[in-house]
BAPA-414192 format. One line per field, with one value per residue (C-alpha): x, y, z. Coordinates in nm, 3 decimals. Layout:
<pts>
c1 X;...
c2 Y;...
c3 Z;...
</pts>
This chain:
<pts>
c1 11.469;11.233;10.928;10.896;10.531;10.519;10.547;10.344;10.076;10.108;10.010;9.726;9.594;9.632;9.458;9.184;9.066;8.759;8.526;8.169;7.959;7.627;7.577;7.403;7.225;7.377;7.354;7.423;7.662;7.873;8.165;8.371;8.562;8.942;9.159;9.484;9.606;9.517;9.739;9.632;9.571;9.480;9.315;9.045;8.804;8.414;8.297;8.380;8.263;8.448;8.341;8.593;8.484;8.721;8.566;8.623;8.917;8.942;8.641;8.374;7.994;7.785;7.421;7.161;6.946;6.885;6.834;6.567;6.824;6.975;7.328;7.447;7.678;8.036;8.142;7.904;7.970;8.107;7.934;8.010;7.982;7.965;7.759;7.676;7.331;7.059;6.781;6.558;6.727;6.762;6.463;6.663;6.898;6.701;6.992;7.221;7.192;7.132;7.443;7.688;7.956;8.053;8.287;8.096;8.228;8.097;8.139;7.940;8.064;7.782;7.785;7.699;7.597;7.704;7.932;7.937;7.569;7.586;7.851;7.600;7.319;7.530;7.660;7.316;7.234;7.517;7.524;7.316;7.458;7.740;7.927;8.318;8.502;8.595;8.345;8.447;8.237;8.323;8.167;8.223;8.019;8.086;8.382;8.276;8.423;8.326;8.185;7.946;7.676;7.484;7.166;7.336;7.549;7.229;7.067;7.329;7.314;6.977;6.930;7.138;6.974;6.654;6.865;6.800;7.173;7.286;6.980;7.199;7.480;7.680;7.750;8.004;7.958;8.243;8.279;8.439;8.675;8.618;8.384;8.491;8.761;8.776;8.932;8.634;8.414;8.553;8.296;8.538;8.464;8.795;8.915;8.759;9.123;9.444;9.674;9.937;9.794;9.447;9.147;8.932;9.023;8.936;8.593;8.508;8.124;8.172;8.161;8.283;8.602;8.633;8.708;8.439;8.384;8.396;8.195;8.368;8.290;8.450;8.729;8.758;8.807;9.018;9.273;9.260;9.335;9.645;9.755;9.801;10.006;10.402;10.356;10.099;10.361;10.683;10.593;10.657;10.498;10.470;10.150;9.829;9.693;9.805;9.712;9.714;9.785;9.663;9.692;10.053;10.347;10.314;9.978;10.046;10.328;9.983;9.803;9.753;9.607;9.825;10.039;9.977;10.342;10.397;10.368;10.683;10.485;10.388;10.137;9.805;9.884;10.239;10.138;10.263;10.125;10.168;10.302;10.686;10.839;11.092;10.995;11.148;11.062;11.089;10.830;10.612;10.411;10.257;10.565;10.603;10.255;10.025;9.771;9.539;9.557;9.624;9.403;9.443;9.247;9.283;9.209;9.232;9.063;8.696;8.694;8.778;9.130;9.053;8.763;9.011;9.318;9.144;9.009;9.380;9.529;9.230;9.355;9.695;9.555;9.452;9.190;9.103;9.064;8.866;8.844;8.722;8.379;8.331;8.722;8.857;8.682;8.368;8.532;8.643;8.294;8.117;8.448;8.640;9.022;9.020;9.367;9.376;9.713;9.724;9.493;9.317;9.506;9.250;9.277;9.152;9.245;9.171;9.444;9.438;9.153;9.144;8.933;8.748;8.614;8.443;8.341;8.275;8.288;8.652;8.842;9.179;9.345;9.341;9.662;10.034;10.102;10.451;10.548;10.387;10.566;10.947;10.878;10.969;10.875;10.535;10.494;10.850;11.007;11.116;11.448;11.579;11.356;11.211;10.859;10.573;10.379;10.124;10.001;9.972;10.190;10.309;10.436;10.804;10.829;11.032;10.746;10.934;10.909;10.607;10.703;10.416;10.593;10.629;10.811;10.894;10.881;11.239;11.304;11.047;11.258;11.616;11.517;11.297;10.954;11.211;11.193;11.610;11.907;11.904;11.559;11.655;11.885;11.633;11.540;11.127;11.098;10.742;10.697;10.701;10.373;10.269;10.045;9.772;9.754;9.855;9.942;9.721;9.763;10.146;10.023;9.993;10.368;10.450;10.631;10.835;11.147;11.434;11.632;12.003;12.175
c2 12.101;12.396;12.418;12.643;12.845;12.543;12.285;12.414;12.542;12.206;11.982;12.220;12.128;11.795;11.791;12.028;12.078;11.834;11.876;12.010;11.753;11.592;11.557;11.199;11.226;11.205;10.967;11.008;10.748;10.526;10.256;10.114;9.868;9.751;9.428;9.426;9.166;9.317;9.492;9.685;9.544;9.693;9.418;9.493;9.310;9.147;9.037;8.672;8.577;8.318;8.165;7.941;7.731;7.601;7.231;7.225;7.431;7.602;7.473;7.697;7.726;7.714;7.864;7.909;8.145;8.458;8.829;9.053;9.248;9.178;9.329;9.632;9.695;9.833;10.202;10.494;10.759;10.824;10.958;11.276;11.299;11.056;11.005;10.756;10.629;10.502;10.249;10.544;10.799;10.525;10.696;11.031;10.935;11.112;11.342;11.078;10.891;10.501;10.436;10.625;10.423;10.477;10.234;10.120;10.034;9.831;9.574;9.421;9.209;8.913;8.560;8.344;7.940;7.864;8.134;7.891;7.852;8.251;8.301;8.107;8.267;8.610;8.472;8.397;8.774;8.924;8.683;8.945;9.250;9.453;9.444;9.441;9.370;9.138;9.038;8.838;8.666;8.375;8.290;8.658;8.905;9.037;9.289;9.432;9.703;9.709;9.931;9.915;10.171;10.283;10.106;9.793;9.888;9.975;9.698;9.481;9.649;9.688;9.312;9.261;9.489;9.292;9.029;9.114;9.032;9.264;9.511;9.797;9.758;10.134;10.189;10.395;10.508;10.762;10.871;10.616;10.805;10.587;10.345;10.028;10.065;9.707;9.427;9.122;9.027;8.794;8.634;8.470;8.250;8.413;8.620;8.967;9.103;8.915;8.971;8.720;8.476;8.507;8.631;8.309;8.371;8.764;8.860;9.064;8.985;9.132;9.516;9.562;9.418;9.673;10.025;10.277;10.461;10.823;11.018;11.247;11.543;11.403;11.326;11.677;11.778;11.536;11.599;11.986;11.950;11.693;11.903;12.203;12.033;11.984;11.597;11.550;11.700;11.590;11.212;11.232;10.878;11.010;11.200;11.099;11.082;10.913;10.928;10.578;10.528;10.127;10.187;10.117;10.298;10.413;10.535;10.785;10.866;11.100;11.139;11.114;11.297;11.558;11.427;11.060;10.877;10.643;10.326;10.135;9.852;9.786;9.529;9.545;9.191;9.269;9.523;9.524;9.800;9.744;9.422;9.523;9.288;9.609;9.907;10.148;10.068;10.410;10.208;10.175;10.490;10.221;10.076;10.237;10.389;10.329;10.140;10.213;10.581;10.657;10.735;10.576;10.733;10.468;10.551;10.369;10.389;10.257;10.125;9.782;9.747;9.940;9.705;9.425;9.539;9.728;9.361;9.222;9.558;9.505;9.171;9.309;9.544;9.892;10.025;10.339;10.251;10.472;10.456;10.700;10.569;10.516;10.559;10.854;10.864;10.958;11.192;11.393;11.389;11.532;11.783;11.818;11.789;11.952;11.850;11.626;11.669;11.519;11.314;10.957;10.615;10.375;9.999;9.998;10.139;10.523;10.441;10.849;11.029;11.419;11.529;11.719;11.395;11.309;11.651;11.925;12.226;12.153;12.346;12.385;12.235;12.337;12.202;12.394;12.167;12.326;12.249;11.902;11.812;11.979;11.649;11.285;11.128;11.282;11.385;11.282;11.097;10.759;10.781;11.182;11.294;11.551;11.695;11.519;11.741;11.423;11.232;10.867;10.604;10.392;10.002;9.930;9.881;9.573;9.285;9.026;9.357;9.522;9.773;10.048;10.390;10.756;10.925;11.261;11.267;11.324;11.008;10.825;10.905;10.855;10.494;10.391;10.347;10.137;10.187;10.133;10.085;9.714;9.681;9.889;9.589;9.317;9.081;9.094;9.543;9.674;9.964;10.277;10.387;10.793;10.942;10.757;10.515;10.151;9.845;9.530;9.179;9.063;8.739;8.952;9.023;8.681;8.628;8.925;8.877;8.867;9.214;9.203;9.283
c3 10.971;11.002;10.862;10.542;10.408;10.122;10.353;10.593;10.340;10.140;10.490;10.610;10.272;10.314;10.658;10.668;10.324;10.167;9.912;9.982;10.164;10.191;10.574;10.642;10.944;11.297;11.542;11.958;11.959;11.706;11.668;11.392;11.384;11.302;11.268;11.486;11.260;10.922;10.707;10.416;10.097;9.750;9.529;9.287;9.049;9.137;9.420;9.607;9.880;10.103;10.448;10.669;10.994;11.224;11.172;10.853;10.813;10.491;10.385;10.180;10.313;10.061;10.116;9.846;9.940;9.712;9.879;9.766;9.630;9.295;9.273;9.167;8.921;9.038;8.959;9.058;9.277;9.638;9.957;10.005;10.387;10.684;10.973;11.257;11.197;11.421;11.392;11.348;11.119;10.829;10.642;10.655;10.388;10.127;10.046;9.921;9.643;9.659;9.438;9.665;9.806;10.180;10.376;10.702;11.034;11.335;11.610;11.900;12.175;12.250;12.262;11.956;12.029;11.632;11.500;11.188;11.145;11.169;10.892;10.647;10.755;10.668;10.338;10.243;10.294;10.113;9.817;9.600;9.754;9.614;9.925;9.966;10.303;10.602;10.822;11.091;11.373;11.647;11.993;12.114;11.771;11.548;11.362;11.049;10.807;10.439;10.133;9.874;9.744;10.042;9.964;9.967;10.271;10.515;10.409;10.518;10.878;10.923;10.855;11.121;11.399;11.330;11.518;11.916;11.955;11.758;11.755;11.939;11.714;11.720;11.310;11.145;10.828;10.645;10.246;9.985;9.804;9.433;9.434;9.652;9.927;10.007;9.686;9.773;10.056;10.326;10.552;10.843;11.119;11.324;11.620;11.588;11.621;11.677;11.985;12.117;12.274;12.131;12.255;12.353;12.685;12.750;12.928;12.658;12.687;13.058;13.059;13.396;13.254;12.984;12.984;13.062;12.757;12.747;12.488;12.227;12.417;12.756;12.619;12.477;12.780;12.897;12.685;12.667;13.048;12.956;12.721;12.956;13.206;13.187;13.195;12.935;12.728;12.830;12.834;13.237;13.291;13.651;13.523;13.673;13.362;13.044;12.699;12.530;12.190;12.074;11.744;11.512;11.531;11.151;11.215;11.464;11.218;10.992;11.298;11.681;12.000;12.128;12.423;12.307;12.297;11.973;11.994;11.932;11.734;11.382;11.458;11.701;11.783;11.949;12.163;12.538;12.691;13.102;13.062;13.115;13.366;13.455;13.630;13.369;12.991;12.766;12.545;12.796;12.914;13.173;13.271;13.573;13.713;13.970;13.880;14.136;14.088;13.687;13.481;13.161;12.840;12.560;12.200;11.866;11.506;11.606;11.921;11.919;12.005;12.289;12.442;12.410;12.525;12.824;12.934;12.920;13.178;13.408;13.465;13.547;13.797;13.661;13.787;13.602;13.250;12.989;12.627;12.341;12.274;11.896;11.830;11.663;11.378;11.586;11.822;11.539;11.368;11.680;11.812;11.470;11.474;11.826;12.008;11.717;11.459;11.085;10.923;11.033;10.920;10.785;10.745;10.383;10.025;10.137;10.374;10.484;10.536;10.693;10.971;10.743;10.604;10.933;11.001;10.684;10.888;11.026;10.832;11.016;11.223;11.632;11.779;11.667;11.329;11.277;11.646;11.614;11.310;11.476;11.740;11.653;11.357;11.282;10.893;10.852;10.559;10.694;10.493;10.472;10.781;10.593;10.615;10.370;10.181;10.199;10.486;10.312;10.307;10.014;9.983;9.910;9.549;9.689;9.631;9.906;10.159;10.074;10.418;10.439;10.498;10.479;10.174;10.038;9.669;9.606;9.848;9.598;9.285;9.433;9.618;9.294;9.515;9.791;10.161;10.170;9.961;10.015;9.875;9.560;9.464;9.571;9.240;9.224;9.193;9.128;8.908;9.084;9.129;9.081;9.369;9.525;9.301;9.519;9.441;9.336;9.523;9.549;9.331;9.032;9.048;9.170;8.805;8.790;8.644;8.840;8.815;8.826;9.115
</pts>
């Protein structure tokens, strides 16, 4: 199907056009930070705050110790710009107002003696703070992503860098669209992200064992070069240079680097990059390369996924492993949406956000969007294949499927908010929800009547 003016001028809109920003200040470098194992959820209402340690399984840490903050009450407005932010650019922040809410991202490999002594000690912090998100921390840091106004929100962090274990931590901080993107706070003693067969095991506190990172304006260039050659864009695994994709399938569905294949996976945790036990493996860009000669560029949300899964290929052998420092949501704030298509999939209730909300002055798009979107199933409707005119996904109105996926508005009206036919008859059917609104916690539809089939 060809791509007509609407659809074409409906998507550019999608993708490149944001409201006027407030520009935070900038820092050199920056990280966030994302859950393989996470899905997203959309649950709303005040703040709880849970804690879990593996000695006492489910069990709730209670700490009594007040912050010198009181809390703030819920509402107000959003940030209207992002930035990475240093120890010393804190006092900057002049131009945005206290009560803003921003989502913040961050994560820092280093060994903790008690990780459960540390959850209480961070529960004890936040117990005053409007602050909404999971934080999760074990043996190996810390993996953080969460909102809340941004006074509450720095304070959190900068408590943390006075820590000399985490006093270098790389934050990531990007606009909340209405107020708080995250339903409660989760305080976790857990695996920072989940893969098969854990993570206990991986040298992630050794750097020589991860990827080198490459800053945003490296891998620029990088990929420009990719791009230009027949291989980069044919998917010729034979390249001596691939382009890694670690995120999900359905994100690089809105959004991915140009010449990056999709990942056949809907799940961080299942991923099996280089691990094929045959030579040829369509699925598997790394199936079939030399792994003392390829270089392989990695690249994923915030960083994270990449660290870890770079520590799990070095112990199958490659050698040249690099990863986008900071992820992409810091590339495109410091080279804008260059040899970047669509918009950025994130792991919380914004679930979408355009390049334009990491950077205010990109305001187009560099790569061919019409030529992108003519390939595979990029800004395609999972059930007609036609174009979206918006890059979001929405849940199956299906409660026992729940399936996050792409859908044109006419698809959304015939298939009654379903990702199939088969869920349309299923017995527990949401409502159908309009535009971005998103649906609350599957309990509070537990009691749905059952529809006749």
């Amino acid at each position: 199907m060809s791509l007509t003016g609407s659809f074409a001028a409906a998507l550019l809109h999608d993708v490149a056009v944001a409201p006027t920003f407030v520009r935070l200040p900038r820092l050199r470098t920056s990280a966030g930070g994302e859950n393989g194992g996470d899905k997203p959820v959309f649950r709303f209402g005040r703040p709880r705050i849970r804690a879990y340690a593996a000695s006492a399984g489910r069990g709730r840490a209670s700490v009594a110790v007040a912050s010198p903050l009181g809390r703030r009450k819920e509402g107000g407005s959003s940030a209207r710009g992002c930035a990475a932010l240093s120890p010393g650019s804190c006092s900057d922040l002049r131009q945005v107002s206290a009560g803003d809410f921003v989502v913040v991202n961050f994560y820092r490999f280093v060994h903790v003696e008690n990780p459960e002594e540390e959850v209480a000690k961070h529960l004890a912090f936040l117990e005053d703070l409007d602050i909404h998100g999971r934080i999760y921390l074990n043996e190996q840091g810390i993996n953080a992503q969460y909102s809340g106004p941004l006074a509450d929100a720095r304070s959190y962090f900068e408590w943390l860098r006075e820590d000399d274990r985490f006093s270098d931590i790389l934050v990531q901080i990007s606009p909340a669209l209405s107020g708080h993107a995250f339903p409660k706070l989760k305080v976790q003693f857990k695996p920072l992200v989940q893969v098969d067969g854990g993570i206990a095991h991986l040298p992630l506190l050794n750097p020589s064992m991860r990827a080198t990172p490459l800053e945003p304006s490296e891998w620029n260039k990088r990929v420009e070069a990719l791009s230009r050659s027949c291989d980069a864009f044919s998917g010729n695994v034979n390249s001596d240079c691939i382009i890694l994709d670690l995120r999900n399938g359905y994100e690089w569905d809105i959004g991915h680097f140009h010449g990056a294949q999709r990942p056949e996976v809907d799940c961080f945790r299942s991923t099996s990059f280089g691990l094929s036990e045959t030579e040829v493996n369509n699925s598997d860009p790394l199936a079939d390369v030399d792994k003392e000669k390829t270089d392989v560029l990695m690249y994923c949300t915030g960083g994270i996924r990449c660290d870890v899964y770079s520590t799990i290929l070095r112990k199958k052998g490659f050698k040249k492993l690099y990863t986008l420092k900071g992820g992409v949501s810091h590339y495109l704030e410091n080279e804008g949406p260059v040899e970047w298509i669509g918009n950025l999939f994130v792991f919380d209730s914004r679930l979408s956000l355009p390049p334009a909300s990491y950077n205010p002055r990109s305001t187009a798009q560099t790569c061919d969007l019409q030529h992108a979107i003519k390939k595979e199933k990029f800004a395609k409707c999972y059930l007609c294949g036609s174009v979206v005119q918006e890059l979001r996904h929405r849940n199956c109105a299906n409660l026992d499927c729940n399936l996050l996926f792409l859908c044109c508005s006419d698809c959304v009206s015939s298939f009654r908010g379903c990702c199939c036919s088969t869920c349309m008859t299923a017995p527990r059917l949401r409502p159908v929800l309009p535009g971005h609104q998103r649906y609350k916690k599957w309990h509070l539809y537990r009691d749905l009547e059952k529809q006749p089939s």
